[in-house]
Phi, psi and omega in degrees: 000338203251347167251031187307304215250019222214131161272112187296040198303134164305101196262154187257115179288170191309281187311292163341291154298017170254308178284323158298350171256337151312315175296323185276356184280295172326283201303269156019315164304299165279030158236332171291324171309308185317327192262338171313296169330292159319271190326327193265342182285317149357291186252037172237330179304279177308306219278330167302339195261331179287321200279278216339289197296310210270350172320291165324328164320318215259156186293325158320314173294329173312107174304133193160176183238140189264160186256146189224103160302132143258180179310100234051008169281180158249169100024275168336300216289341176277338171302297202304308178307295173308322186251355139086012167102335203296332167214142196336124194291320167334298161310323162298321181282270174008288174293318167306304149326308166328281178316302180264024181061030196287153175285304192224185177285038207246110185235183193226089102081123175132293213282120172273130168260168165270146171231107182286108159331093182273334151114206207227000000 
C-alpha cells in the first residue's frame, strides 16, 4: 500500500556526469562549428557577388586595343575613325568614356585609351 505512491530514486554515477557533459561539451562544439562554416559560406557568397558586380568596371577587363592620342584628336574623331561607321559614334564616344573612366570628353597628346570592342 505504501508503495504505490513512493517515488523510487536512482542513484546516478560520477562516470554518468561526466558523459553528459561531454555529449553536451560534443554537441556545443559541432554546432558552433556548423555555424562558424555557414558563416564563412556566407561571406565567400557576398565576396563572389561584389567581384561578380565590380567586374565590368574595371578597364582591363575591356576587350578592345589601346590608342595613343595625337595632337588634335578628339574623342569624335577617334570613335569615328577606329569604329569605321559600323557603330553609332555617341555611342562609341560613350563606351570609350566608360572603358577609360573619363569625366568628360577631353583628351590630351600622350594619354593612351583603351578603345573597347563594340562589336559588329
Amino acid at each position: 500500500m505504501g508503495t504505490a505512491g513512493a517515488r523510487v530514486q536512482i542513484p546516478v554515477s560520477r562516470s554518468l556526469g561526466r558523459v553528459g557533459r561531454r555529449e553536451r561539451r560534443r554537441r556545443r562544439i559541432t554546432g558552433l562549428l556548423r555555424f562558424a562554416v555557414f558563416l564563412l559560406l556566407i561571406f565567400i557568397a557576398v565576396w563572389a557577388g561584389v567581384r561578380v558586380a565590380h567586374a565590368g568596371a574595371d578597364a582591363a577587363l575591356y576587350t578592345g586595343h589601346i590608342y595613343v592620342v595625337q595632337s588634335g584628336d578628339t574623342l569624335w574623331c577617334i570613335a569615328d575613325e577606329e569604329y569605321d561607321g559600323t557603330v553609332d559614334v555617341r555611342a562609341a564616344v560613350y563606351a570609350i568614356r566608360e572603358a577609360n573612366r573619363l569625366a568628360d570628353s577631353s583628351v590630351r597628346p600622350g594619354q593612351e585609351l583603351t578603345l573597347p570592342y563594340l562589336g559588329e
